[in-house]
N, C-alpha and C positions, 0 to 999 in steps of 0.2 A: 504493500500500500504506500502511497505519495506521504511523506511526512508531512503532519497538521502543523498550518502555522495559526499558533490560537492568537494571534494577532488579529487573523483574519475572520472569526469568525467569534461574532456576538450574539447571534438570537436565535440557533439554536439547542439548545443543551445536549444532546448527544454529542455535536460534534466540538463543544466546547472543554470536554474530557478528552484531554490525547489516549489516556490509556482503555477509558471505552473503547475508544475509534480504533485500536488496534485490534480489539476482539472481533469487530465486525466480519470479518474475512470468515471464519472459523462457527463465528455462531448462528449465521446466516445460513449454513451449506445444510442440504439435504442431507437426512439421517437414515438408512436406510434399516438401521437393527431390527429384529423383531420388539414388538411390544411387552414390557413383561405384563401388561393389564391385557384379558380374556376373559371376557363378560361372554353369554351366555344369551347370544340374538331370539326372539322369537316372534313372529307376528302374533300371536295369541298369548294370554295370558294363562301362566298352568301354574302349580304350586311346584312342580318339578324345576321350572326357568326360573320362577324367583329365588328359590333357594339357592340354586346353582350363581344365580350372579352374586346371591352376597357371602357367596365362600367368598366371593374378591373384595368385598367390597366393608367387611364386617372388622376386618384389621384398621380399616380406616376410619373409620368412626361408630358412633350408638348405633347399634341397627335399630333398637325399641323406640328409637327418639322418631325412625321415619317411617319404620313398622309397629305402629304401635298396635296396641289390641283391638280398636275401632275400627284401622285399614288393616288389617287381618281379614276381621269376620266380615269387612264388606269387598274386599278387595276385589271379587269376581263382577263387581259392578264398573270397573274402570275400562271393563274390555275392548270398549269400542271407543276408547278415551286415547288412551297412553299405549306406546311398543314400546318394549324393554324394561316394564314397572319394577319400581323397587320400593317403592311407595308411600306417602303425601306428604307435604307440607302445612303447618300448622300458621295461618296467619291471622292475628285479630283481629275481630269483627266488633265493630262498635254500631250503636243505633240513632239516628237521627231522626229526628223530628217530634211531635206530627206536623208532618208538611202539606197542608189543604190545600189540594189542586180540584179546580173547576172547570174539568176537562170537557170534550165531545167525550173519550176514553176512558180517561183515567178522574174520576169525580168521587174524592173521598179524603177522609185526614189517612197519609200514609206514616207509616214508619217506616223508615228506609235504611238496611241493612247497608253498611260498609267495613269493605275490608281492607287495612292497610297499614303497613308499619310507621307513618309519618303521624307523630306528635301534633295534635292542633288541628289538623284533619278535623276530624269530626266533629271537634267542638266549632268550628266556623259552621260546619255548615248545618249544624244542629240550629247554631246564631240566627241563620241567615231564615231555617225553615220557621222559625218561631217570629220571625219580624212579617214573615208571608202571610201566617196564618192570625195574626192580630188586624191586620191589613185584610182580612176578606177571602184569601187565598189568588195562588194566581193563577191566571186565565190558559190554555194549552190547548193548541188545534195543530194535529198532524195532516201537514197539507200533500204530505206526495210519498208515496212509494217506490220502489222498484232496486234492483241489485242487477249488477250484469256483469258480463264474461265476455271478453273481447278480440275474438281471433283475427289474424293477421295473414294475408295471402299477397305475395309478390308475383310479377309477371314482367315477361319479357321487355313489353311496353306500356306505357300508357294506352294506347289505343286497344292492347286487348282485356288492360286492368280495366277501361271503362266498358268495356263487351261483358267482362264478368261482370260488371255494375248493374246494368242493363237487365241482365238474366237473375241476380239475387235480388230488383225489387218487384219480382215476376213472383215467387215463390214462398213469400209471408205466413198464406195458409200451410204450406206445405211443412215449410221450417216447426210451423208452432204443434202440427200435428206430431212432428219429429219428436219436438223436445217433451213433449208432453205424454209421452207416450214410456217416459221414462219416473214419471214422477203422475202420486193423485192430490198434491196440493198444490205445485209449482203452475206457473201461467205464464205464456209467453206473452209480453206486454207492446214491446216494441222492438222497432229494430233502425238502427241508425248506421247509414252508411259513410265513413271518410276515407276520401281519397287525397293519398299523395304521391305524386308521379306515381310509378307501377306500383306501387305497395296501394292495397286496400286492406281499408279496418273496419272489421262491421262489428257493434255493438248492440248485444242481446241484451235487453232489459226485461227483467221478469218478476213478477209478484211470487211471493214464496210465502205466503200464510203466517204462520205463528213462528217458522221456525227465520233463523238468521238466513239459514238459505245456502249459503257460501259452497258446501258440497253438491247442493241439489242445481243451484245453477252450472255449474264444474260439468256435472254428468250430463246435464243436458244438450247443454252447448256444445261438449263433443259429442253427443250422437248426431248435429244439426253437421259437426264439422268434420264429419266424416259422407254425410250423405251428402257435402257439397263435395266432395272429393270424388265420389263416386259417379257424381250426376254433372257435374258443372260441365259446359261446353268449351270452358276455356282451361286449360288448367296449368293450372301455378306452378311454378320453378319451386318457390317453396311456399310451405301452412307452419302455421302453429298456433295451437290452441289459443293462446294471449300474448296478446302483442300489448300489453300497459296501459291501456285506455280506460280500463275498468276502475281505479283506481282503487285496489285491492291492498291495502292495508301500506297503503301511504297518503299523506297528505296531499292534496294536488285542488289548481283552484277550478277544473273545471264542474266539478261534480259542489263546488260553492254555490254554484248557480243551477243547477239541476238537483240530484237526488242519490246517494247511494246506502239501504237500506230504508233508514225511514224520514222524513223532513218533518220538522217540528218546531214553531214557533211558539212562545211565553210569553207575554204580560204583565206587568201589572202596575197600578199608579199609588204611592206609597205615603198617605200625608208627613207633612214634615217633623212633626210632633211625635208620629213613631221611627224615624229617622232618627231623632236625636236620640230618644228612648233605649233603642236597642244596638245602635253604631254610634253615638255619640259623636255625631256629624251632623251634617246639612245637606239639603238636596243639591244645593250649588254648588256643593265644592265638589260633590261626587259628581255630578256632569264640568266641572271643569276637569275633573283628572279623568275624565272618560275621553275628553278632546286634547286633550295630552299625551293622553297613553294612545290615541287613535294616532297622531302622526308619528310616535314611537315604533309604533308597528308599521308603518307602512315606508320608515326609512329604515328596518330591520329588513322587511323584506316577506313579512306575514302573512298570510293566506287567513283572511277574514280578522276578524279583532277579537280576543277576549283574553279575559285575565287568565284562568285555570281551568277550563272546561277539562282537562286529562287527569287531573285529582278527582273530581267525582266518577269521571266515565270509569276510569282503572281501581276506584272502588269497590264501583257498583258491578261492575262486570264481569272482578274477581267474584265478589260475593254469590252472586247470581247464576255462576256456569255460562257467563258469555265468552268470547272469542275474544282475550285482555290485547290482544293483538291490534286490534279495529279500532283499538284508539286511536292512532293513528293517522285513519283516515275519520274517525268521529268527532277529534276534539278540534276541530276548524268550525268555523261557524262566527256570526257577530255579535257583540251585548253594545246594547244603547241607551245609555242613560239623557233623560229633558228634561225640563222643568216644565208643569203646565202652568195653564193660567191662575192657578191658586196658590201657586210655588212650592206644590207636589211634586214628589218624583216619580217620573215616569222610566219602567224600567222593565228591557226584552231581551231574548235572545231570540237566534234564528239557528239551529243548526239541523243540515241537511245531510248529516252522514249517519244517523245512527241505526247504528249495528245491535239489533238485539234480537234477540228469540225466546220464546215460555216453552218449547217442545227443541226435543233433541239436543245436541251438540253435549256440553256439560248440564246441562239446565236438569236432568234425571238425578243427577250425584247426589246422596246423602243430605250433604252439609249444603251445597248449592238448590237442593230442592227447599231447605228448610228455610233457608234466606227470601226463596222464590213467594214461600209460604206466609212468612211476614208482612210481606206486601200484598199478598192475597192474590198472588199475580203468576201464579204456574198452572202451564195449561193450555190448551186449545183456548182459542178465544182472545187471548189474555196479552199478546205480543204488542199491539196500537195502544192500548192501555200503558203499559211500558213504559213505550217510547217516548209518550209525554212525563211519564212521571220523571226520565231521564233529562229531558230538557228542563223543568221543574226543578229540578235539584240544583242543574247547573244553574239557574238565575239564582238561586237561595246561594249561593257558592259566589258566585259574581258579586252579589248585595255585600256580603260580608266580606271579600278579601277587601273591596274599595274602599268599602266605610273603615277597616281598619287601617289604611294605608292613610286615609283623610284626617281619621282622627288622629295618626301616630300611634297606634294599635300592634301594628305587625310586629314590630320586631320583640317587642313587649309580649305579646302570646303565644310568642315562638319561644322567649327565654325560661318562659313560666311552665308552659307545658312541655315543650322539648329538651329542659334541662333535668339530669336525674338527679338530686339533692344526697348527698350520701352522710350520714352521720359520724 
Protein backbone atom coordinates (compact mmCIF):
# COMPACT_ATOMS: atom_id res chain seq x y z
CA UNK A 1 0.00 0.00 0.00
CA UNK A 2 1.09 3.84 -0.84
CA UNK A 3 2.31 5.30 2.51
CA UNK A 4 -0.53 7.64 4.37
CA UNK A 5 0.54 11.11 4.41
CA UNK A 6 -1.90 12.04 7.48
CA UNK A 7 -1.17 15.57 6.50
CA UNK A 8 -3.39 14.93 3.96
CA UNK A 9 -6.14 13.62 5.15
CA UNK A 10 -8.80 15.39 7.66
CA UNK A 11 -12.38 14.17 7.58
CA UNK A 12 -12.16 10.82 7.36
CA UNK A 13 -11.40 8.68 10.31
CA UNK A 14 -10.31 5.49 8.88
CA UNK A 15 -7.85 6.99 6.95
CA UNK A 16 -6.62 9.25 9.48
CA UNK A 17 -5.08 6.16 11.49
CA UNK A 18 -1.95 5.02 9.45
CA UNK A 19 -1.86 1.99 11.37
CA UNK A 20 -5.63 1.03 10.55
CA UNK A 21 -4.97 1.82 6.88
CA UNK A 22 -2.37 -0.60 6.96
CA UNK A 23 -4.60 -3.52 7.90
CA UNK A 24 -6.96 -2.78 5.09
CA UNK A 25 -5.13 -4.81 2.42
CA UNK A 26 -5.58 -8.04 4.61
CA UNK A 27 -8.85 -7.58 6.26
CA UNK A 28 -10.63 -6.75 3.27
CA UNK A 29 -9.74 -10.20 1.31
CA UNK A 30 -12.10 -12.83 0.98
CA UNK A 31 -12.18 -15.76 3.51
CA UNK A 32 -12.76 -18.76 2.07
CA UNK A 33 -12.42 -21.30 5.46
CA UNK A 34 -15.32 -23.29 6.36
CA UNK A 35 -17.70 -21.89 8.89
CA UNK A 36 -17.29 -23.21 12.32
CA UNK A 37 -21.24 -22.18 12.99
CA UNK A 38 -23.82 -25.00 11.38
CA UNK A 39 -27.40 -24.40 12.05
CA UNK A 40 -29.69 -26.75 11.17
CA UNK A 41 -31.84 -25.20 7.69
CA UNK A 42 -35.46 -26.19 7.46
CA UNK A 43 -38.46 -24.79 5.66
CA UNK A 44 -40.93 -26.19 8.30
CA UNK A 45 -40.96 -25.98 11.70
CA UNK A 46 -40.28 -29.47 13.74
CA UNK A 47 -39.00 -29.90 17.22
CA UNK A 48 -36.38 -32.02 15.69
CA UNK A 49 -34.77 -28.58 13.79
CA UNK A 50 -35.13 -26.58 16.64
CA UNK A 51 -33.37 -28.59 18.82
CA UNK A 52 -30.68 -29.31 16.52
CA UNK A 53 -29.96 -25.48 15.90
CA UNK A 54 -29.53 -24.60 19.57
CA UNK A 55 -26.90 -27.56 20.07
CA UNK A 56 -25.16 -24.24 18.34
CA UNK A 57 -26.46 -21.90 19.55
CA UNK A 58 -27.13 -22.62 23.50
CA UNK A 59 -23.15 -22.07 24.34
CA UNK A 60 -23.87 -18.63 23.35
CA UNK A 61 -26.37 -17.46 25.38
CA UNK A 62 -29.86 -18.38 27.62
CA UNK A 63 -31.74 -20.49 25.55
CA UNK A 64 -34.89 -20.15 28.21
CA UNK A 65 -34.55 -16.37 27.96
CA UNK A 66 -35.73 -16.83 23.86
CA UNK A 67 -37.27 -20.34 24.46
CA UNK A 68 -39.13 -19.66 27.06
CA UNK A 69 -42.15 -21.92 28.32
CA UNK A 70 -44.95 -19.65 26.51
CA UNK A 71 -42.80 -20.09 22.84
CA UNK A 72 -42.44 -23.63 23.66
CA UNK A 73 -46.03 -24.62 24.06
CA UNK A 74 -47.15 -22.31 21.32
CA UNK A 75 -44.27 -22.56 19.05
CA UNK A 76 -46.16 -24.66 16.38
CA UNK A 77 -48.19 -21.46 15.64
CA UNK A 78 -45.14 -19.51 14.11
CA UNK A 79 -45.15 -21.81 11.14
CA UNK A 80 -46.18 -19.82 8.59
CA UNK A 81 -44.40 -16.99 10.29
CA UNK A 82 -40.43 -17.47 10.64
CA UNK A 83 -37.67 -20.31 8.80
CA UNK A 84 -35.10 -21.21 10.94
CA UNK A 85 -37.10 -20.48 14.44
CA UNK A 86 -35.24 -20.59 17.42
CA UNK A 87 -37.77 -18.43 19.16
CA UNK A 88 -39.31 -14.97 20.37
CA UNK A 89 -38.42 -11.88 21.52
CA UNK A 90 -39.86 -10.29 24.56
CA UNK A 91 -40.70 -6.40 23.83
CA UNK A 92 -42.85 -4.02 26.18
CA UNK A 93 -46.05 -3.34 25.50
CA UNK A 94 -47.52 -0.22 27.04
CA UNK A 95 -51.21 1.00 26.67
CA UNK A 96 -52.51 4.37 25.46
CA UNK A 97 -55.36 6.14 25.72
CA UNK A 98 -58.71 6.16 25.60
CA UNK A 99 -58.33 7.80 22.35
CA UNK A 100 -62.01 8.79 20.90
CA UNK A 101 -62.19 8.43 17.37
CA UNK A 102 -65.31 9.53 15.34
CA UNK A 103 -64.79 7.60 12.51
CA UNK A 104 -66.80 6.22 9.16
CA UNK A 105 -64.74 2.91 10.62
CA UNK A 106 -63.35 3.09 13.58
CA UNK A 107 -66.12 5.17 16.09
CA UNK A 108 -65.38 4.24 19.79
CA UNK A 109 -62.83 5.29 22.85
CA UNK A 110 -59.94 2.84 21.99
CA UNK A 111 -57.11 1.78 23.93
CA UNK A 112 -54.31 1.21 21.81
CA UNK A 113 -51.60 -1.22 22.59
CA UNK A 114 -47.91 -0.20 21.84
CA UNK A 115 -45.00 -1.93 21.66
CA UNK A 116 -41.53 -0.57 22.01
CA UNK A 117 -38.36 -0.03 23.81
CA UNK A 118 -38.05 3.85 23.62
CA UNK A 119 -38.79 5.68 27.14
CA UNK A 120 -41.47 8.55 26.74
CA UNK A 121 -43.15 6.70 23.82
CA UNK A 122 -46.17 6.04 25.37
CA UNK A 123 -46.59 8.51 27.72
CA UNK A 124 -46.64 11.33 24.78
CA UNK A 125 -49.00 9.61 23.05
CA UNK A 126 -51.17 8.57 25.83
CA UNK A 127 -50.78 12.85 26.37
CA UNK A 128 -51.66 13.51 23.10
CA UNK A 129 -54.97 10.80 23.07
CA UNK A 130 -56.32 12.32 26.22
CA UNK A 131 -56.13 16.17 24.89
CA UNK A 132 -58.32 14.33 21.71
CA UNK A 133 -60.65 12.82 23.67
CA UNK A 134 -61.42 16.11 26.06
CA UNK A 135 -61.70 17.89 22.62
CA UNK A 136 -64.71 15.71 21.32
CA UNK A 137 -62.42 13.01 19.69
CA UNK A 138 -61.02 13.21 16.35
CA UNK A 139 -62.61 13.13 13.05
CA UNK A 140 -61.13 9.97 10.59
CA UNK A 141 -62.35 9.02 6.88
CA UNK A 142 -60.29 6.42 4.84
CA UNK A 143 -60.52 7.88 1.57
CA UNK A 144 -58.72 5.38 -0.81
CA UNK A 145 -57.53 1.97 -1.13
CA UNK A 146 -55.43 -0.29 -3.12
CA UNK A 147 -51.69 -2.09 -2.89
CA UNK A 148 -49.88 -3.06 -6.05
CA UNK A 149 -47.19 -5.06 -7.78
CA UNK A 150 -45.24 -3.61 -10.59
CA UNK A 151 -43.65 -5.77 -13.27
CA UNK A 152 -41.27 -4.42 -15.79
CA UNK A 153 -40.92 -5.69 -19.46
CA UNK A 154 -38.03 -4.23 -21.84
CA UNK A 155 -38.14 -4.53 -25.61
CA UNK A 156 -36.17 -4.06 -28.55
CA UNK A 157 -37.64 -0.79 -29.32
CA UNK A 158 -39.92 1.73 -28.41
CA UNK A 159 -42.19 1.01 -31.24
CA UNK A 160 -42.65 -2.43 -30.36
CA UNK A 161 -42.78 -1.44 -26.38
CA UNK A 162 -45.76 0.75 -27.60
CA UNK A 163 -47.22 -2.41 -29.76
CA UNK A 164 -47.15 -4.34 -26.34
CA UNK A 165 -48.92 -1.18 -24.81
CA UNK A 166 -51.59 -1.20 -27.27
CA UNK A 167 -52.36 -5.11 -26.64
CA UNK A 168 -52.10 -4.97 -22.58
CA UNK A 169 -54.91 -2.17 -22.43
CA UNK A 170 -56.99 -4.67 -24.66
CA UNK A 171 -56.82 -7.24 -21.86
CA UNK A 172 -58.09 -5.66 -18.32
CA UNK A 173 -60.92 -8.29 -18.15
CA UNK A 174 -58.64 -10.98 -18.98
CA UNK A 175 -55.77 -9.99 -16.52
CA UNK A 176 -58.37 -9.41 -13.56
CA UNK A 177 -59.97 -12.85 -14.38
CA UNK A 178 -56.08 -14.11 -14.12
CA UNK A 179 -55.39 -12.64 -10.85
CA UNK A 180 -58.40 -13.45 -9.34
CA UNK A 181 -58.41 -16.78 -9.87
CA UNK A 182 -55.68 -17.08 -7.57
CA UNK A 183 -57.05 -15.57 -4.57
CA UNK A 184 -61.23 -15.36 -2.81
CA UNK A 185 -60.63 -11.89 -1.24
CA UNK A 186 -58.04 -10.10 -3.56
CA UNK A 187 -59.77 -7.71 -6.54
CA UNK A 188 -58.06 -6.50 -9.23
CA UNK A 189 -58.63 -2.60 -9.06
CA UNK A 190 -56.74 -1.10 -11.74
CA UNK A 191 -54.06 -1.16 -13.97
CA UNK A 192 -51.74 1.69 -14.95
CA UNK A 193 -49.44 1.61 -17.68
CA UNK A 194 -45.71 3.64 -17.81
CA UNK A 195 -43.79 3.92 -20.44
CA UNK A 196 -40.09 4.71 -20.81
CA UNK A 197 -38.23 4.26 -24.05
CA UNK A 198 -38.46 0.36 -24.53
CA UNK A 199 -38.96 -0.56 -20.86
CA UNK A 200 -42.67 -0.69 -19.96
CA UNK A 201 -44.03 -0.72 -16.24
CA UNK A 202 -47.41 -1.70 -15.76
CA UNK A 203 -48.89 -1.23 -12.26
CA UNK A 204 -51.59 -3.65 -10.79
CA UNK A 205 -53.57 -2.19 -8.02
CA UNK A 206 -55.72 -4.36 -6.00
CA UNK A 207 -58.03 -4.31 -3.10
CA UNK A 208 -57.07 -7.01 -0.67
CA UNK A 209 -59.82 -7.01 2.02
CA UNK A 210 -58.85 -7.37 5.80
CA UNK A 211 -55.76 -8.74 5.12
CA UNK A 212 -52.29 -6.34 4.38
CA UNK A 213 -52.21 -8.01 1.04
CA UNK A 214 -48.45 -7.99 0.32
CA UNK A 215 -48.21 -11.82 -0.52
CA UNK A 216 -51.70 -12.13 -2.19
CA UNK A 217 -50.86 -9.38 -4.48
CA UNK A 218 -47.18 -11.04 -5.01
CA UNK A 219 -49.08 -14.40 -6.21
CA UNK A 220 -51.39 -12.66 -8.32
CA UNK A 221 -49.53 -10.47 -10.39
CA UNK A 222 -47.22 -13.28 -11.32
CA UNK A 223 -49.96 -15.43 -12.49
CA UNK A 224 -51.04 -12.11 -14.74
CA UNK A 225 -47.05 -12.13 -15.47
CA UNK A 226 -46.72 -15.15 -16.73
CA UNK A 227 -49.93 -15.24 -18.86
CA UNK A 228 -48.52 -12.11 -20.59
CA UNK A 229 -45.44 -14.01 -21.34
CA UNK A 230 -47.29 -16.64 -22.67
CA UNK A 231 -49.82 -14.63 -24.78
CA UNK A 232 -48.28 -11.29 -25.42
CA UNK A 233 -47.74 -10.76 -29.29
CA UNK A 234 -44.76 -8.99 -28.61
CA UNK A 235 -42.24 -10.33 -26.59
CA UNK A 236 -39.79 -8.90 -24.26
CA UNK A 237 -35.82 -9.23 -24.37
CA UNK A 238 -36.49 -9.38 -20.67
CA UNK A 239 -39.61 -9.40 -17.45
CA UNK A 240 -39.43 -9.24 -14.15
CA UNK A 241 -41.81 -9.44 -11.72
CA UNK A 242 -41.01 -5.80 -10.12
CA UNK A 243 -39.57 -3.37 -11.51
CA UNK A 244 -39.92 -0.53 -8.13
CA UNK A 245 -42.80 1.25 -8.84
CA UNK A 246 -44.86 -0.27 -6.30
CA UNK A 247 -43.34 1.20 -3.63
CA UNK A 248 -42.91 -1.69 -1.40
CA UNK A 249 -41.47 -0.87 1.60
CA UNK A 250 -39.60 2.27 0.90
CA UNK A 251 -40.48 5.64 1.05
CA UNK A 252 -41.16 7.37 -2.31
CA UNK A 253 -43.36 10.55 -3.20
CA UNK A 254 -45.30 9.02 -5.68
CA UNK A 255 -47.69 6.90 -3.84
CA UNK A 256 -47.94 10.74 -1.59
CA UNK A 257 -50.38 11.43 -3.86
CA UNK A 258 -52.00 8.22 -4.64
CA UNK A 259 -52.54 5.38 -2.24
CA UNK A 260 -50.43 2.32 -1.17
CA UNK A 261 -52.53 0.08 1.34
CA UNK A 262 -54.81 2.31 2.93
CA UNK A 263 -55.31 6.55 2.63
CA UNK A 264 -56.55 8.11 5.76
CA UNK A 265 -57.17 11.53 6.68
CA UNK A 266 -57.68 13.12 10.72
CA UNK A 267 -59.02 16.02 12.02
CA UNK A 268 -59.72 17.95 14.60
CA UNK A 269 -60.03 21.60 15.87
CA UNK A 270 -58.77 21.84 19.54
CA UNK A 271 -59.97 25.19 21.76
CA UNK A 272 -57.18 26.95 23.10
CA UNK A 273 -57.91 26.51 26.79
CA UNK A 274 -57.29 22.73 26.30
CA UNK A 275 -54.14 23.50 24.48
CA UNK A 276 -52.63 25.07 27.26
CA UNK A 277 -54.23 22.60 29.62
CA UNK A 278 -52.66 19.60 28.49
CA UNK A 279 -49.39 20.84 26.29
CA UNK A 280 -48.86 23.93 28.18
CA UNK A 281 -48.72 25.93 24.91
CA UNK A 282 -50.73 27.83 22.58
CA UNK A 283 -52.28 27.33 19.26
CA UNK A 284 -49.89 29.84 17.73
CA UNK A 285 -46.88 28.94 18.59
CA UNK A 286 -47.70 25.31 17.54
CA UNK A 287 -48.72 26.56 13.87
CA UNK A 288 -45.69 28.71 13.84
CA UNK A 289 -43.26 25.72 14.46
CA UNK A 290 -45.58 23.69 12.01
CA UNK A 291 -44.37 26.43 9.40
CA UNK A 292 -40.92 26.18 10.55
CA UNK A 293 -40.41 22.68 10.72
CA UNK A 294 -42.48 22.78 7.01
CA UNK A 295 -39.57 24.49 5.30
CA UNK A 296 -37.12 22.32 7.46
CA UNK A 297 -38.23 19.47 5.64
CA UNK A 298 -38.57 20.57 2.59
CA UNK A 299 -34.68 21.91 2.45
CA UNK A 300 -33.81 18.36 4.09
CA UNK A 301 -35.26 16.88 1.36
CA UNK A 302 -38.73 15.00 2.85
CA UNK A 303 -41.31 13.28 1.31
CA UNK A 304 -44.55 14.98 2.93
CA UNK A 305 -44.16 16.68 6.45
CA UNK A 306 -44.46 15.36 9.83
CA UNK A 307 -42.94 15.01 13.11
CA UNK A 308 -42.99 11.13 14.17
CA UNK A 309 -45.43 9.36 12.29
CA UNK A 310 -42.73 5.99 12.49
CA UNK A 311 -42.91 5.84 16.51
CA UNK A 312 -46.53 5.11 16.50
CA UNK A 313 -46.71 3.18 13.19
CA UNK A 314 -43.49 0.72 14.58
CA UNK A 315 -45.40 0.52 17.78
CA UNK A 316 -48.56 -0.37 16.79
CA UNK A 317 -47.54 -2.76 14.08
CA UNK A 318 -45.07 -4.41 16.31
CA UNK A 319 -47.84 -4.93 18.69
CA UNK A 320 -50.43 -5.89 16.31
CA UNK A 321 -48.74 -8.64 13.97
CA UNK A 322 -48.28 -6.12 11.19
CA UNK A 323 -45.48 -6.04 8.43
CA UNK A 324 -42.85 -3.45 11.00
CA UNK A 325 -41.34 -3.28 7.62
CA UNK A 326 -44.15 -0.93 5.90
CA UNK A 327 -43.08 1.62 7.85
CA UNK A 328 -41.32 2.70 5.63
CA UNK A 329 -43.38 3.35 3.19
CA UNK A 330 -46.22 4.28 5.82
CA UNK A 331 -44.64 6.98 7.87
CA UNK A 332 -44.71 9.69 4.80
CA UNK A 333 -47.74 11.57 4.95
CA UNK A 334 -48.58 15.58 6.04
CA UNK A 335 -49.70 17.16 9.62
CA UNK A 336 -51.01 20.70 9.57
CA UNK A 337 -51.47 22.79 12.12
CA UNK A 338 -54.10 26.61 11.76
CA UNK A 339 -55.52 28.79 13.74
CA UNK A 340 -59.40 29.36 13.17
CA UNK A 341 -61.29 32.07 13.55
CA UNK A 342 -61.60 31.65 17.21
CA UNK A 343 -57.98 31.16 17.72
CA UNK A 344 -58.56 27.37 17.88
CA UNK A 345 -56.20 24.80 16.74
CA UNK A 346 -56.98 23.24 13.94
CA UNK A 347 -55.08 20.05 13.57
CA UNK A 348 -54.69 16.88 10.44
CA UNK A 349 -52.84 14.42 9.05
CA UNK A 350 -53.09 12.93 5.68
CA UNK A 351 -51.38 9.61 5.32
CA UNK A 352 -51.76 7.55 2.37
CA UNK A 353 -49.46 4.43 2.86
CA UNK A 354 -51.00 2.50 5.47
CA UNK A 355 -50.11 -0.98 5.71
CA UNK A 356 -52.31 -2.81 7.89
CA UNK A 357 -54.34 -6.19 8.16
CA UNK A 358 -56.84 -7.85 11.07
CA UNK A 359 -56.41 -11.40 9.04
CA UNK A 360 -53.26 -13.27 8.23
CA UNK A 361 -49.71 -12.25 8.12
CA UNK A 362 -48.66 -12.06 12.03
CA UNK A 363 -52.07 -10.68 13.16
CA UNK A 364 -53.15 -14.81 14.35
CA UNK A 365 -49.99 -14.90 16.87
CA UNK A 366 -50.79 -15.38 20.50
CA UNK A 367 -49.52 -12.08 21.89
CA UNK A 368 -50.21 -10.04 18.58
CA UNK A 369 -53.81 -11.50 18.46
CA UNK A 370 -54.28 -10.26 22.07
CA UNK A 371 -53.09 -6.67 21.35
CA UNK A 372 -55.44 -7.05 18.09
CA UNK A 373 -58.19 -7.91 20.98
CA UNK A 374 -57.69 -4.62 22.93
CA UNK A 375 -58.67 -2.67 20.34
CA UNK A 376 -61.43 -4.94 19.57
CA UNK A 377 -60.04 -4.94 16.07
CA UNK A 378 -59.15 -8.76 14.94
CA UNK A 379 -60.90 -10.14 12.24
CA UNK A 380 -62.74 -10.13 9.04
CA UNK A 381 -64.40 -6.85 8.84
CA UNK A 382 -62.07 -5.01 11.03
CA UNK A 383 -58.95 -3.84 8.79
CA UNK A 384 -60.68 0.20 7.57
CA UNK A 385 -61.40 0.39 11.05
CA UNK A 386 -57.64 0.06 11.79
CA UNK A 387 -56.51 2.18 9.41
CA UNK A 388 -58.15 5.15 10.85
CA UNK A 389 -57.50 4.37 14.22
CA UNK A 390 -53.70 4.38 12.83
CA UNK A 391 -53.91 7.78 11.44
CA UNK A 392 -55.73 8.71 14.82
CA UNK A 393 -52.97 7.85 16.82
CA UNK A 394 -50.48 9.45 14.73
CA UNK A 395 -52.35 13.03 15.03
CA UNK A 396 -52.41 12.37 19.02
CA UNK A 397 -48.40 11.68 18.43
CA UNK A 398 -48.00 14.95 16.31
CA UNK A 399 -50.23 17.10 19.18
CA UNK A 400 -47.87 16.04 21.61
CA UNK A 401 -44.25 15.99 20.29
CA UNK A 402 -45.19 19.88 19.16
CA UNK A 403 -46.64 21.08 22.15
CA UNK A 404 -43.68 19.65 23.82
CA UNK A 405 -41.08 21.11 21.66
CA UNK A 406 -43.32 24.74 22.15
CA UNK A 407 -43.47 24.49 25.56
CA UNK A 408 -39.66 23.37 26.20
CA UNK A 409 -41.06 19.88 27.18
CA UNK A 410 -38.81 17.52 25.07
CA UNK A 411 -35.88 17.25 26.28
CA UNK A 412 -37.37 17.51 30.00
CA UNK A 413 -39.52 14.11 29.33
CA UNK A 414 -36.94 12.58 27.71
CA UNK A 415 -34.42 13.07 30.81
CA UNK A 416 -37.23 12.15 33.38
CA UNK A 417 -38.49 9.11 31.61
CA UNK A 418 -35.47 7.98 29.67
CA UNK A 419 -33.01 8.21 32.47
CA UNK A 420 -32.74 5.18 34.93
CA UNK A 421 -32.13 6.67 38.51
CA UNK A 422 -29.94 4.18 40.33
CA UNK A 423 -29.46 4.40 44.09
Amino acid sequence: MPKLNLNRVKHCPLFSDAERYEKVPTALEPNYTESKHKLCPSAGLTEKHLARRWQVLESMTNKDVLLDSFTLGHYHEYANNIEHFIGTVNIPVGVAGPLRINGLHANNDYLIPLATTEAALVASYNRGAKLITAAGGVSTLLINEGVSRTPVFSFPSLSQAAQFVSWVVTQYDIFRQVAESTTQHGKLKDINVNLEGNHVYLVFEYLTGDACGQNMVTIATHKIFHHILDFSPVSPIDAFLEGNLSGDKKANAHTLRSVRGKKVSADITIPASLVKKHLGTTPDSMVKFGKMNTVGGLLSGSIGINAHYANALSALYIACGQDAACVAESAIGITRFDLDSNGDLYASVTLPNIMVGTVGGGTGLPTQKACLDILGLHGNGKAKALAEVVAALCLAGELSIVGAFCADHFSRAHQKLARKKYA
